[in-house]
C-alpha positions in Angstrom: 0.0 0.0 0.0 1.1 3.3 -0.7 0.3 7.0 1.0 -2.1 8.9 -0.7 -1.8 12.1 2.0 -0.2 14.9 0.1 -2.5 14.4 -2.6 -5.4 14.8 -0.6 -4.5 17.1 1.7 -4.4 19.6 -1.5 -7.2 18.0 -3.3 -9.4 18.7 -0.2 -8.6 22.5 0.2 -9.1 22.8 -3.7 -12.2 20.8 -4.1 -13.9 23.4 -0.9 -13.4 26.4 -3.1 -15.9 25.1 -5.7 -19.4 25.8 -5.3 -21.7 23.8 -2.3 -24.2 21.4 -4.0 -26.9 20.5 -1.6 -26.0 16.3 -1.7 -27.8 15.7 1.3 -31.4 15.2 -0.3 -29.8 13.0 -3.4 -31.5 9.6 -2.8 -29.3 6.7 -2.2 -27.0 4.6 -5.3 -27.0 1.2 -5.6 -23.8 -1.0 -6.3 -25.2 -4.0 -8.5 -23.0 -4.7 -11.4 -21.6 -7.9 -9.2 -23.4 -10.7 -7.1 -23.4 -8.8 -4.2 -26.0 -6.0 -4.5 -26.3 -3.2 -1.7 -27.6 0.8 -1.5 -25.4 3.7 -0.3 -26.1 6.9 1.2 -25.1 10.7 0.4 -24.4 10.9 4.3 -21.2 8.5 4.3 -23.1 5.7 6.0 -26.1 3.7 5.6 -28.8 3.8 9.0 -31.3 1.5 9.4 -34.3 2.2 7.5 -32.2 4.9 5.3 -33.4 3.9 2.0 -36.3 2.7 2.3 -39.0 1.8 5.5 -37.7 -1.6 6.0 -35.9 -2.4 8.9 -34.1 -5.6 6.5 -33.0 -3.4 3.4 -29.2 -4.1 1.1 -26.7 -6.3 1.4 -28.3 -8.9 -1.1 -26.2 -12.1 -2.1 -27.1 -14.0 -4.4 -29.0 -10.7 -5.8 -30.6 -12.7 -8.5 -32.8 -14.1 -5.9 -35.8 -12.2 -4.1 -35.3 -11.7 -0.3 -31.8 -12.0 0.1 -31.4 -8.9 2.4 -29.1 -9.1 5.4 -28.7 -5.5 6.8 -30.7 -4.1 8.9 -28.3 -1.0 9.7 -25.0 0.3 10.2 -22.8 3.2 11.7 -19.7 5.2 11.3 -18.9 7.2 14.1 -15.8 9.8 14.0 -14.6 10.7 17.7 -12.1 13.0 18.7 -10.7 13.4 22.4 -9.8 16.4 23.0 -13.0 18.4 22.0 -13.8 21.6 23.9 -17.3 22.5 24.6 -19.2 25.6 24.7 -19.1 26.7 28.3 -15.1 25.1 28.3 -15.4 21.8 29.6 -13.1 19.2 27.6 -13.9 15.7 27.0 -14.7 13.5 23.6 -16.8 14.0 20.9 -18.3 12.0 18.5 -20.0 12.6 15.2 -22.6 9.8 14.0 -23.9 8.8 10.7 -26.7 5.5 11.7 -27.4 3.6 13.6 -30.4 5.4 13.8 -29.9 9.3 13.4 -29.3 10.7 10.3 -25.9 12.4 10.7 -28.1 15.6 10.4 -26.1 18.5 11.5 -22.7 16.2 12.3 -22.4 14.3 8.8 -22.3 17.4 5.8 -21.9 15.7 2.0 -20.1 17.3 0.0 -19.9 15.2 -3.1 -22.2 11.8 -4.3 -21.3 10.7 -8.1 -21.3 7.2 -9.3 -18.4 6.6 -12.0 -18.4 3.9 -14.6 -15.3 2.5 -16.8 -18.1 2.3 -19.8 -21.3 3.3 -20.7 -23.8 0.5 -19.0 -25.4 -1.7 -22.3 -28.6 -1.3 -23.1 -31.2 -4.0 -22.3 -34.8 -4.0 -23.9 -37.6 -6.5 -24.5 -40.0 -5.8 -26.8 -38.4 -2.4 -27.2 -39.1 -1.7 -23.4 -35.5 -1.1 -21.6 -35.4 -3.8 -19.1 -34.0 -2.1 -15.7 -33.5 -4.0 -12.5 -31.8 -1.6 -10.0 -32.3 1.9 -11.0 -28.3 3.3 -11.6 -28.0 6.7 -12.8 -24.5 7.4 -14.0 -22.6 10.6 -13.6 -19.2 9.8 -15.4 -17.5 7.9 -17.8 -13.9 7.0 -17.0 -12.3 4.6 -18.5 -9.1 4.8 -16.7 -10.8 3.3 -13.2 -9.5 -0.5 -12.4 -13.4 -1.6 -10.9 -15.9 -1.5 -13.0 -18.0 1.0 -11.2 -17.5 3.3 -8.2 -19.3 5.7 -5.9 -17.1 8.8 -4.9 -18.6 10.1 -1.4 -17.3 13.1 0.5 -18.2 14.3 3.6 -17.6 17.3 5.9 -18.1 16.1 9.9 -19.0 18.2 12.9 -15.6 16.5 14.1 -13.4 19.0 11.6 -12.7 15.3 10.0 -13.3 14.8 6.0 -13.9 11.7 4.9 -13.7 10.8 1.4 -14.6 7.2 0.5 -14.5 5.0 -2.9 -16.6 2.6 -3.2 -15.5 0.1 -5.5 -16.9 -3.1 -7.4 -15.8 -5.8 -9.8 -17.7 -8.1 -11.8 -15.1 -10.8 -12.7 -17.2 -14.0 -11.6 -14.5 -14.3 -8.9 -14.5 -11.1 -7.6 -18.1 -9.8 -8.0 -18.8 -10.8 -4.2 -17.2 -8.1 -2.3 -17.1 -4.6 -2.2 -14.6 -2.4 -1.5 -14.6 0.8 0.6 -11.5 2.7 0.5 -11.4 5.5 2.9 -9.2 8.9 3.8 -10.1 10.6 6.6 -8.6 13.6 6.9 -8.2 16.5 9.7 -9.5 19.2 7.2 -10.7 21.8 9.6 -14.2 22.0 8.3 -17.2 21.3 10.7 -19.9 22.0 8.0 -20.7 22.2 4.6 -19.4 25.2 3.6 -15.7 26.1 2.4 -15.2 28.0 5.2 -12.2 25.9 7.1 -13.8 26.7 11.0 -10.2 25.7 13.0 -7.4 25.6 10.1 -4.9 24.8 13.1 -6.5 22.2 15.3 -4.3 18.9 16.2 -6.9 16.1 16.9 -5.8 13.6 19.3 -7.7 10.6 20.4 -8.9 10.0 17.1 -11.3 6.7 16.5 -13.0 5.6 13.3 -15.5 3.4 14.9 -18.0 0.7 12.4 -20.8 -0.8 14.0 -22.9 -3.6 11.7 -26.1 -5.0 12.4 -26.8 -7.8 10.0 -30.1 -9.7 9.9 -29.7 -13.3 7.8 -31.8 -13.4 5.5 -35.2 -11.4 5.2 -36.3 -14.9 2.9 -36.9 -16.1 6.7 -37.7 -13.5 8.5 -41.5 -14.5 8.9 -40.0 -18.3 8.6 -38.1 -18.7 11.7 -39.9 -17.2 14.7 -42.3 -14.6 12.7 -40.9 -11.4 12.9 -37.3 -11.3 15.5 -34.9 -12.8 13.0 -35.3 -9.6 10.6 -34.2 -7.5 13.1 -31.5 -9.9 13.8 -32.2 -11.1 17.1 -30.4 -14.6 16.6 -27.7 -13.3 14.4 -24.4 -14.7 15.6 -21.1 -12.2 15.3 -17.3 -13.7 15.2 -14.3 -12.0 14.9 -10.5 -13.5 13.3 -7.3 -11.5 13.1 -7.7 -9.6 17.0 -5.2 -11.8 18.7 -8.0 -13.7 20.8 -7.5 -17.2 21.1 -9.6 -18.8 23.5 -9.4 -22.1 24.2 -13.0 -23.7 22.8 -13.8 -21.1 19.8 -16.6 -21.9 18.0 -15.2 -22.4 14.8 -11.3 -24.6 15.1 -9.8 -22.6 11.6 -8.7 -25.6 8.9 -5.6 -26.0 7.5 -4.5 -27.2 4.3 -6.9 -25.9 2.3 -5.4 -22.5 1.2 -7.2 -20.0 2.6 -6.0 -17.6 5.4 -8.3 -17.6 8.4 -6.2 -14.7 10.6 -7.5 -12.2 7.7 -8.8 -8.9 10.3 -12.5 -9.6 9.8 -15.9 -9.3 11.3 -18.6 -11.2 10.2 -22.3 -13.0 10.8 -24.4 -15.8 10.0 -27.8 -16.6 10.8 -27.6 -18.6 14.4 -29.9 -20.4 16.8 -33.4 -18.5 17.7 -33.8 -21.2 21.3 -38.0 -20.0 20.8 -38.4 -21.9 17.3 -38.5 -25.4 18.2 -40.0 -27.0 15.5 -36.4 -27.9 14.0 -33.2 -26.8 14.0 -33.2 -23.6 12.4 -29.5 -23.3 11.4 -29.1 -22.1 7.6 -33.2 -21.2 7.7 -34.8 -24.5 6.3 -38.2 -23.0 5.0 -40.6 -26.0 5.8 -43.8 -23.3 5.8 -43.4 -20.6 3.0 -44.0 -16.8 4.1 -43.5 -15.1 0.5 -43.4 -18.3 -2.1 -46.5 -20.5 -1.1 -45.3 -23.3 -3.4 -41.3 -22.8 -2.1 -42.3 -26.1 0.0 -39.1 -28.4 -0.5 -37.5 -27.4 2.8 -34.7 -25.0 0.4 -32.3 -23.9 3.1 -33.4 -20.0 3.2 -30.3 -18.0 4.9 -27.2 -20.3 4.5 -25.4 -16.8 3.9 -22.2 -15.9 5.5 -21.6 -11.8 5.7 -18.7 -9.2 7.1 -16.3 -6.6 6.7 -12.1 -7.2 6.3 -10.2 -4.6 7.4 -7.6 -4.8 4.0 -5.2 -1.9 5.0 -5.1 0.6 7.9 -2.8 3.2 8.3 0.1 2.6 11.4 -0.2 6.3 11.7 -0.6 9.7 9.2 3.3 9.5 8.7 3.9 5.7 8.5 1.7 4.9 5.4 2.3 0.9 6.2 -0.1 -1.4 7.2 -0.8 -1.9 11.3 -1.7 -5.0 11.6 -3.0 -4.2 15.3 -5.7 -2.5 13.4 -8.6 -2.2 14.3 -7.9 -1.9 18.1 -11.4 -3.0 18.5 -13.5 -5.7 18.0 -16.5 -6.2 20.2 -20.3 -6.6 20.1 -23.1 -4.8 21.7 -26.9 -4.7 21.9 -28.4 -3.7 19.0 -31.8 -1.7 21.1 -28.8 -0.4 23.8 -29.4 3.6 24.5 -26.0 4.4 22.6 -27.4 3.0 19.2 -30.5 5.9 19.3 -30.7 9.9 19.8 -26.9 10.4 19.0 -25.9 14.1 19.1 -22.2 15.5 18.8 -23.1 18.4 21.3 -24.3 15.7 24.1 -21.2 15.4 26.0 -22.4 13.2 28.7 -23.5 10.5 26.1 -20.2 11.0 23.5 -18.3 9.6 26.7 -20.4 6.4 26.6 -20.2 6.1 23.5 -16.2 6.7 23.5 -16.2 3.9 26.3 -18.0 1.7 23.0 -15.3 3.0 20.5 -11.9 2.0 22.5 -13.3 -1.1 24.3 -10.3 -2.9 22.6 -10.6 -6.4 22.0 -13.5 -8.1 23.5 -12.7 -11.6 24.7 -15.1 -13.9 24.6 -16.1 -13.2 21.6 -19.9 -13.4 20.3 -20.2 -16.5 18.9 -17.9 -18.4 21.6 -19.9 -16.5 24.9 -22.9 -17.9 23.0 -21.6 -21.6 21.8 -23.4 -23.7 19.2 -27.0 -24.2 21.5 -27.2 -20.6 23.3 -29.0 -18.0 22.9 -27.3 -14.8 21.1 -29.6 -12.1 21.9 -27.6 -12.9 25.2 -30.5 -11.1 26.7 -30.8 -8.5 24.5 -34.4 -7.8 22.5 -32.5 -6.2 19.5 -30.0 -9.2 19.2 -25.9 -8.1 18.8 -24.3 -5.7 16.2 -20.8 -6.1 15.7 -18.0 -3.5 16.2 -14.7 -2.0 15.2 -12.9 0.8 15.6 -9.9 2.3 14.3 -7.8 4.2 16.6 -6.2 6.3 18.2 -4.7 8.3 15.7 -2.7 11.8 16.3 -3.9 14.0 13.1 -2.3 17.5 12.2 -3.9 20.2 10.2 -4.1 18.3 6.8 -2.9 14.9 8.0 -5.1 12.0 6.8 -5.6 8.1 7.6 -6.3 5.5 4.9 -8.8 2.7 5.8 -9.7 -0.2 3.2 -12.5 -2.5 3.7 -13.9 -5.7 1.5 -17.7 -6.0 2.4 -18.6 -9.7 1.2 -21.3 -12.4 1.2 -20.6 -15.7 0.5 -22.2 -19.2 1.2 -23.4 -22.5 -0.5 -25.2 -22.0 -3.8 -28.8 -21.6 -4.3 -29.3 -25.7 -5.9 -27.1 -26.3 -2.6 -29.2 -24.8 -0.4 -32.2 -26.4 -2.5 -30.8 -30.2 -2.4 -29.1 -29.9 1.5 -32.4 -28.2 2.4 -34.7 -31.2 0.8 -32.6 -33.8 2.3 -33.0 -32.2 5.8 -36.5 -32.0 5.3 -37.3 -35.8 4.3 -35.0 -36.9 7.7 -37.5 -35.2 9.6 -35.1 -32.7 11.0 -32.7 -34.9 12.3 -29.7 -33.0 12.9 -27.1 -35.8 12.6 -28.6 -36.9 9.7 -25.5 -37.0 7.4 -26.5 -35.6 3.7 -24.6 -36.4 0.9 -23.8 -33.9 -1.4 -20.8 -33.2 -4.5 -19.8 -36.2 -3.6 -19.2 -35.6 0.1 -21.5 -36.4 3.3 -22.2 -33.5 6.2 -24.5 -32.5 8.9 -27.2 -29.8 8.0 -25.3 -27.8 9.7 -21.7 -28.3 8.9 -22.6 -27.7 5.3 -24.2 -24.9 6.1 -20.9 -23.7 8.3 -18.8 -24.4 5.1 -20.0 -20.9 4.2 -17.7 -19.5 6.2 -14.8 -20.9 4.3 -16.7 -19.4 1.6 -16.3 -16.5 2.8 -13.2 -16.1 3.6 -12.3 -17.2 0.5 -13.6 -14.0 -0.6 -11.7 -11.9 1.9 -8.7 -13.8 0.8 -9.2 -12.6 -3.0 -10.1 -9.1 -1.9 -7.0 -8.5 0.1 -5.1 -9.6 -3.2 -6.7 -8.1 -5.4 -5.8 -4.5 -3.3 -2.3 -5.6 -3.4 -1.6 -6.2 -7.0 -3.0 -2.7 -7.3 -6.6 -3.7 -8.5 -4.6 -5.4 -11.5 -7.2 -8.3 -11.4 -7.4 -10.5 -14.7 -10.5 -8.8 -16.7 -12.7 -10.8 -18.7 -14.5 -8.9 -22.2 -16.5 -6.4 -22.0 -20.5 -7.1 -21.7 -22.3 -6.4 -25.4 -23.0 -2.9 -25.6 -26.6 -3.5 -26.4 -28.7 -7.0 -25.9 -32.5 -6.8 -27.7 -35.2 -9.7 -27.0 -38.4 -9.7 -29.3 -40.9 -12.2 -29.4 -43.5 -13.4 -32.5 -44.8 -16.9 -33.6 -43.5 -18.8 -32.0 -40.2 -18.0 -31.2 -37.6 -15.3 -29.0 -35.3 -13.5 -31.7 -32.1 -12.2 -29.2 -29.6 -10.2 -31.0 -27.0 -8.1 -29.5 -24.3 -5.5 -30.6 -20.8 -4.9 -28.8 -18.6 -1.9 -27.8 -15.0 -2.8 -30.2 -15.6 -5.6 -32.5 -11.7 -5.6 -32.4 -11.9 -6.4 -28.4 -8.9 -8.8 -28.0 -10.4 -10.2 -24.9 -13.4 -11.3 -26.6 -13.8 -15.0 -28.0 -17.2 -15.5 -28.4 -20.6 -15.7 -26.7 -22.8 -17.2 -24.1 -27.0 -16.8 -23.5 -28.4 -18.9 -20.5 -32.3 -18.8 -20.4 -34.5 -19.3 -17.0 -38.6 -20.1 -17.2 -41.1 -19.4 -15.6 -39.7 -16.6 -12.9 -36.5 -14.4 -12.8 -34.9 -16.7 -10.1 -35.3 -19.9 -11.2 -32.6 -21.8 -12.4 -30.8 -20.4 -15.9 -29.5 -23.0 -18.1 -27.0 -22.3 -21.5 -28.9 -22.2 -24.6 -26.9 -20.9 -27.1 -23.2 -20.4 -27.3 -21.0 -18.8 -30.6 -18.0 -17.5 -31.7 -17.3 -13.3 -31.6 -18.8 -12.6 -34.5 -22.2 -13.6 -34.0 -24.8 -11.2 -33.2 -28.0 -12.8 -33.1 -30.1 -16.4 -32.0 -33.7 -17.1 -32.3 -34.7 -19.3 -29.9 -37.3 -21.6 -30.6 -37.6 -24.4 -28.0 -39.3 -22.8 -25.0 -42.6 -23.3 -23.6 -45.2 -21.4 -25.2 -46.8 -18.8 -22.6 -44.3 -18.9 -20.0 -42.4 -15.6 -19.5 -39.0 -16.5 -20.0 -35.7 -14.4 -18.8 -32.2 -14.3 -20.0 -28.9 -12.7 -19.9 -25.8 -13.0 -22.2 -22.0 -13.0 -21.5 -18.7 -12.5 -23.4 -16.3 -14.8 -22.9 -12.5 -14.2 -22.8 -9.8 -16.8 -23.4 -7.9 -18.4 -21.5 -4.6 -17.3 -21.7 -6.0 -13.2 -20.9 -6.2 -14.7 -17.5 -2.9 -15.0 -16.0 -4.2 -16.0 -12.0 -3.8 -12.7 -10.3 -5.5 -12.0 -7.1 -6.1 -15.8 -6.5 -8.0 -15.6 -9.9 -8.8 -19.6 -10.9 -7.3 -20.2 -14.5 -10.1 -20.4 -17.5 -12.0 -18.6 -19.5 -13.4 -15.5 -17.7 -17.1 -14.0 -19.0 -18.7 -10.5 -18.2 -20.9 -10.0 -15.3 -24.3 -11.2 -15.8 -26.4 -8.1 -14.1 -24.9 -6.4 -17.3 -26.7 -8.0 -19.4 -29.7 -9.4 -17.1 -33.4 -9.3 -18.3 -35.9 -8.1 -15.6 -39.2 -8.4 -17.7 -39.9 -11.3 -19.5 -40.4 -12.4 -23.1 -43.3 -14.7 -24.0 -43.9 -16.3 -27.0 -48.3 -16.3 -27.5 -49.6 -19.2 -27.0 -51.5 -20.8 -30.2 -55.0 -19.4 -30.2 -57.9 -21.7 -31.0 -61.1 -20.7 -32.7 -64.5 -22.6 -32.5 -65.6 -21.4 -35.9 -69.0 -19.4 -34.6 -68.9 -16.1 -35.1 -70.2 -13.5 -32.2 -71.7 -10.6 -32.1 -70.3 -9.2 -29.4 -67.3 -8.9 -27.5 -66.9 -11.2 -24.0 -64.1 -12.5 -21.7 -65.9 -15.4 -20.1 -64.2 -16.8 -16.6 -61.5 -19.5 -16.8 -62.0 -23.0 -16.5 -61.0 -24.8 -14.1 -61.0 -22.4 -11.4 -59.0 -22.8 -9.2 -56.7 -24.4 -11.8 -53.8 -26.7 -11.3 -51.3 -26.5 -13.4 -53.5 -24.9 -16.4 -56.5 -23.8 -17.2 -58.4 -22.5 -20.6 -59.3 -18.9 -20.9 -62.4 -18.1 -23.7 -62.9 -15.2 -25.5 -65.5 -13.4 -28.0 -64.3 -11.0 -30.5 -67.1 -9.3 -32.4 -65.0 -7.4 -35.0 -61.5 -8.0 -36.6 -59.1 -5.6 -34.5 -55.6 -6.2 -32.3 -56.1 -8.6 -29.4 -54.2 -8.4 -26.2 -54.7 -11.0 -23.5 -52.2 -10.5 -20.3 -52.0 -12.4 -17.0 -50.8 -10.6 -13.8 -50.2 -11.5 -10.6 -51.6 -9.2 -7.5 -48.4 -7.4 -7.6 -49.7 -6.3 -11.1 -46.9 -7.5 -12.8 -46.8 -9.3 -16.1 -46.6 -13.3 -15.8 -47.9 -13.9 -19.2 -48.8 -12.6 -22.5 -51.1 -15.2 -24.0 -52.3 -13.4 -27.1 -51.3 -10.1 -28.6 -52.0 -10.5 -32.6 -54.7 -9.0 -35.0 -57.7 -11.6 -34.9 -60.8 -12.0 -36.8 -64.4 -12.1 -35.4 -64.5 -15.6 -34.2 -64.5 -17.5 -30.3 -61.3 -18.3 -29.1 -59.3 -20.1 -26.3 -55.8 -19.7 -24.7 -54.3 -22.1 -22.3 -52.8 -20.9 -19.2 -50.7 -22.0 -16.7 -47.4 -23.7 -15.5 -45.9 -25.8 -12.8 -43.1 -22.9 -12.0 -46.1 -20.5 -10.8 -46.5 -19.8 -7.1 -49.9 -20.4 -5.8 -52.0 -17.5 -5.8 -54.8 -15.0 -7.2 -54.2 -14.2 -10.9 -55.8 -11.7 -13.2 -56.1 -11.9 -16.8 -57.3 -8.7 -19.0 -58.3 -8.9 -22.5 -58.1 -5.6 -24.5 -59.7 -5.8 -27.9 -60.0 -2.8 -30.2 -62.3 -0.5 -27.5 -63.1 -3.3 -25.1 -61.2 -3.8 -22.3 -62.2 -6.8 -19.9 -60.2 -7.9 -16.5 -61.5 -11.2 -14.4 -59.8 -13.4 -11.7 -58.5 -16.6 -11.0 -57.1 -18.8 -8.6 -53.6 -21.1 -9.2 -53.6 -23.6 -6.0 -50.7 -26.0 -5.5 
């Protein structure tokens, strides 16, 4: 790692002579070109409930999936000790962005721009761009190393700048973390002006304190124990790299298998909740679906392993080297305690509880070894345990700054792991020594589920080398610059364009296809050399909305196995390229031969229907027919009919075995009429 403080220090007193732009009320940005999808804020941290009013909100892996959120809030407090109050009286002060306040008054943003390395492709069906998370981008530079980035900067009531990069990849390998690279410097400036309020002030005392609340997985949070688990009562917290090593930890670390379990890291899993006694409800098995009435197999739903890695910290603002004593602490505290809420910078009795927080050091036992595999880890608490570190203390001049990097990750077993492991779990009644084979290898429920952890850091392994070569990962081809899906008789025409046709990286193409539902499983339908540019796809079933995405594919000798990079082909992110609507090809209309004299949508039959059932309809004059299903979200599921049809009566089929159970409506617009009835799909 090298020093990047003389730069700053003169970018920072150049960049407060520009104009203030009120960044404040910009709504959130979303990182989501990798796996790993999560929202950040204008303020320099994300509170709970900041983007949205849900306490379970960001930090989604595997994003293709719905109800993968794991955070329900964090925090960044800044705290100096030596701060002098009005009236004189000295002790420290902290500034706080979350858990719960808004950094109002203490946190002042300065600057909130999302930065791409190319214009994102363009995604349509049936003309209509396809969007999933909305991502509005301020700048193209193609000179970045990730392939996107959020710049943040932030003024603090604490006379501290912070100025953070946000950085993702989305090399399959690397598209499950997320880096935050952070300089903090001692600017002066308590607001958002460019006025600098104490141009000579030495700051002593100096923490940079993180604390996480993670809630695994909001799949299960009306699963397991209706409601607690989403604020993350039974969340368990472990810590690696503080220099603890009690004698019975939870987890003993392997060896021999590569990966470097002393990496500084925090991180969570979804643990024991003693009130749900049905069965064990390690790795979430969802026996009784909340949101999927038909997700009945017993699919494990929060198998997922989260954290933070602390990949650099500063020894000090003149010793640019890596302290590996950093963070000086790592603890864990109750979530509801009265230091999480009604945070103020100008509440001096309360800053020096919450200072006690920031340099409790390293807190031995840890979390998930106080608790052990069968307790309870609320440990009494009705908000369960956040997880905390802090950075400190740090001596900063006028103009001196401290570089932080952290890898944000989510890892786990895959989603036809969690599927198969869950199933067998299931059919043993809930044994929990029932060994299940899987791969080729036989575990406990829960040991495969604790195999996440390895997955994990895995992950924090590959982002620490990936900082040290410099962000010099191998990069696989750019995604095609634009990807079109139209549908007509009987068949999906895809055809796509690209950014250079002279890419060296690039050596052809790859479309996987998914029925029925945007997370289901995607399978390869097509693959072709560079120069291709278009497929029709014939061989789905008729009426089902299908979904796609496309990847370039590299050769193999482009990767050359930096950053713990596996050698192979590597292929463009999928989330590039991902369609969020869905293309269906009509199904075949039939026609009874009598000709009406009116128009009529007459109710489906059977109803309820399992798995299909026949829709009629009267037309009484040639014109366009449209016939749509939706379910109660009002979302498309189907387009049966949309074609020019003659006077006549006429059936459509509807239905499929992927569908969740549920009320349906179909709608029939034809010329002037317009028609909408329900139905019922039971499992």
């Amino acid at each position: 790692m090298t020093t990047r403080n003389s730069i700053l220090i003169l970018s920072c007193y150049f960049f407060f002579t520009l104009p203030i732009i009120s960044y404040a009320q910009q709504p959130p940005k979303w990182m989501s070109v990798g796996s790993l999808h999560n929202w950040y804020s204008p303020m320099g941290c994300e509170e709970e409930e900041g983007f949205v009013q849900e306490q379970q909100y960001g930090l989604q892996w595997p994003a293709i999936y719905k109800h993968q959120d794991m955070q329900a809030a964090k925090a960044l407090w800044i705290a100096v000790g030596n701060h002098v109050y009005p009236g004189g009286s000295t002790s420290p002060a902290v500034a706080h962005m979350g858990p719960r306040v808004h950094g109002v008054n203490e946190f002042f943003p300065i600057k909130f721009e999302v930065v791409s390395k190319f214009d994102p492709p363009q995604v349509k069906v049936n003309g209509v761009l396809s969007v999933g998370k909305p991502v509005t981008i301020d700048r193209i530079d193609t000179s970045i190393q990730a392939d996107r980035m959020i710049i943040n900067v932030v003024n603090t009531a604490a006379g501290i700048t912070m100025t953070r990069e946000i950085m993702q990849f989305s090399q399959q390998y690397h598209d499950n973390y997320i880096l935050h690279d952070y300089v903090f410097t001692n600017t002066g400036n308590t607001n958002q002006d460019s006025i600098i309020e104490y141009p000579m002030q030495t700051l002593t005392g100096v923490y940079f304190y993180f604390l996480y609340r993670n809630a695994i997985c909001a799949d299960t949070r009306y699963v397991i124990g209706q409601n607690p688990t989403g604020w993350g009562i039974n969340t368990m917290n472990d810590i690696r790299g503080d220099g603890n090593t009690p004698a019975d930890p939870f987890f003993v670390d392997p060896t021999g298998n590569g990966i470097n379990y002393n990496i500084r890291a925090s991180y969570s899993w979804h643990g024991k909740y003693p009130p749900f006694t049905l069965y064990d409800n390690i790795g979430g098995p969802v026996w009784t679906p909340y949101y999927d009435k038909a997700d009945t197999t017993g699919r494990l739903g929060a198998a997922q392993f989260v954290g933070v890695a602390t990949i650099h910290a500063d020894k000090s603002p003149l010793d640019a080297s890596d302290d590996p004593s950093q963070p000086s602490t790592t603890s864990y505290e109750g979530s509801d305690e009265p230091n999480t809420t009604s945070n103020s910078f100008f509440n001096s009795a309360k800053n020096i509880s919450e200072y006690a927080w920031i340099t409790r050091g390293h807190r031995s036992p840890r979390h998930a070894d106080k608790v052990g595999p069968t307790g309870d880890p609320a440990l009494g608490s009705p908000g369960g345990m956040s997880s905390a570190i802090g950075y400190g203390p740090y001596t900063l001049l006028p103009g001196q700054s401290v570089h932080i990097i952290q890898a944000e990750a989510a890892a786990g077993l895959s989603h036809d792991a969690c599927v198969e492991i869950g199933k067998a779990f299931k059919v043993s009644g809930g044994k929990g020594d029932q060994l299940i084979a899987y791969n080729g290898l036989s575990k406990t429920k829960n040991d495969w589920v604790y195999t996440g952890r390895d997955s994990l850091f895995l992950t924090f392994n590959r982002a620490l080398a990936n900082a040290n070569s410099g962000y010099a990962i191998p990069q696989p081809p750019k995604p095609p610059k634009a990807f079109n899906i139209s549908t007509s008789a009987g068949n999906i025409l895809l055809t796509w364009d690209v950014y250079s046709a002279s890419d060296p990286l690039l050596k052809g193409f790859e479309i996987y296809r998914a029925e029925g539902r945007i997370d289901s499983t995607y399978r390869k339908v097509y693959s072709c050399g560079p120069t291709i540019r278009g497929f029709t796809d014939s061989t789905m079933k008729k009426g089902t909305p299908i979904f796609y995405y496309i990847a370039s594919i590299g050769d193999t000798a482009s990767n050359n196995g930096i950053a713990q990079t596996p050698a192979g082909a590597l292929s463009s992110g999928r989330f590039y390229t991902q369609t969020f609507d869905a293309a269906t090809v009509p199904t075949t209309v039939r026609g009874n031969g009598s000709i009406p004299v009116q128009f009529m949508l007459h109710q489906n039959y059977p109803n309820p229907f399992n798995p299909s059932t026949t829709i009629r309809f009267d037309i009484g004059a040639s014109c366009h027919v449209d016939l749509k299903v939706y379910d109660e979200l009002g979302r498309v599921v189907a387009t049966l009919v949309n074609e020019r049809l003659n006077p006549g009566s006429y059936s459509a089929e509807f239905g499929s075995s992927s569908f969740s159970s549920g009320m349906y409506f179909y709608r029939l617009a034809a010329g002037s009429f317009v028609a909408t009835k329900k139905m019922l799909f039971l499992k």
